[in-house]
C-alpha positions in Angstrom: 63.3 107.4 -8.5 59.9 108.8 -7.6 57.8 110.6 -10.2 56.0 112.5 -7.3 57.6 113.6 -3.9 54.4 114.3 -1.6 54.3 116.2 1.7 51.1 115.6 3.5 50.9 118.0 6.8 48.0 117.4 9.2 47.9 117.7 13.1 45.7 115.1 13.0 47.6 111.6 12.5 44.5 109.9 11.5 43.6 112.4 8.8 47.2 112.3 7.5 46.9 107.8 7.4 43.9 108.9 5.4 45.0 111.0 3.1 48.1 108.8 2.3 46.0 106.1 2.0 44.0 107.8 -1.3 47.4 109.1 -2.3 48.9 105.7 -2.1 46.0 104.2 -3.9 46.0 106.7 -6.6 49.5 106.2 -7.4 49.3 102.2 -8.0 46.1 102.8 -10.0 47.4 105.4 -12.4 51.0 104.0 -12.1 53.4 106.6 -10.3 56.2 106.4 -8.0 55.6 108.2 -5.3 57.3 109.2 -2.1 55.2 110.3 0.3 56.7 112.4 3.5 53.8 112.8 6.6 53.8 116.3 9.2 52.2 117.0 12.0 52.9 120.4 11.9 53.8 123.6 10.1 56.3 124.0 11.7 58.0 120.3 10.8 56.8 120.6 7.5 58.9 124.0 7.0 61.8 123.1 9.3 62.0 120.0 6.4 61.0 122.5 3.6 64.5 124.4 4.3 66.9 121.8 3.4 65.0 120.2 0.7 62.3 121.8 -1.4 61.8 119.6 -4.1 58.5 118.5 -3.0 55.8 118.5 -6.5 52.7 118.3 -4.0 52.1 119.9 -0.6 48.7 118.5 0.9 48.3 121.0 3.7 45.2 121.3 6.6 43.3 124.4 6.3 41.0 125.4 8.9 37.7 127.4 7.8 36.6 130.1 10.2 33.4 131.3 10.3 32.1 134.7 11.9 29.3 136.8 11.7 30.6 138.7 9.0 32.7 136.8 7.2 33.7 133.7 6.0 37.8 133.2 5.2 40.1 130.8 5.1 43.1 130.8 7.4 45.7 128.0 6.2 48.9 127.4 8.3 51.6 130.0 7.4 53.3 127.8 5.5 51.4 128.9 2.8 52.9 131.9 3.2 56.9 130.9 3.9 56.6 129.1 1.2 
């Protein structure tokens, strides 16, 4: 049994290898069980989210937008559903 269950949700697969990689590497340092799940969506992520939400730690992309008058950050809606 896994002391951590781990959803990691980037459109980008080699930022989600990435980012599972540090996880991964954190885990067998600080000795945790982990079990990591990998999205490339929001959509996925939530569709998944629906039948089982016993997920500890959501690692979600969030895209920065900049404008002239503001700066804000617009993360996926499943920030939101969730």
């Amino acid at each position: 049994m896994s002391d951590y269950k781990i959803a990691i949700c980037d459109d980008t697969e080699a930022y989600r290898n990435y980012i599972k990689d540090l996880v991964t590497r954190w885990a067998h340092s600080s000795n945790q069980q982990i079990d990591i799940h990998l999205f490339s969506s929001a959509e996925e992520f939530l569709f998944e989210y629906e039948e089982d939400k016993g997920y500890q730690i959501l690692l979600l992309d969030i895209v920065a937008i900049l404008s002239k008058e503001t700066f804000y950050f617009n993360s996926p809606t499943t920030c939101w559903r969730i």
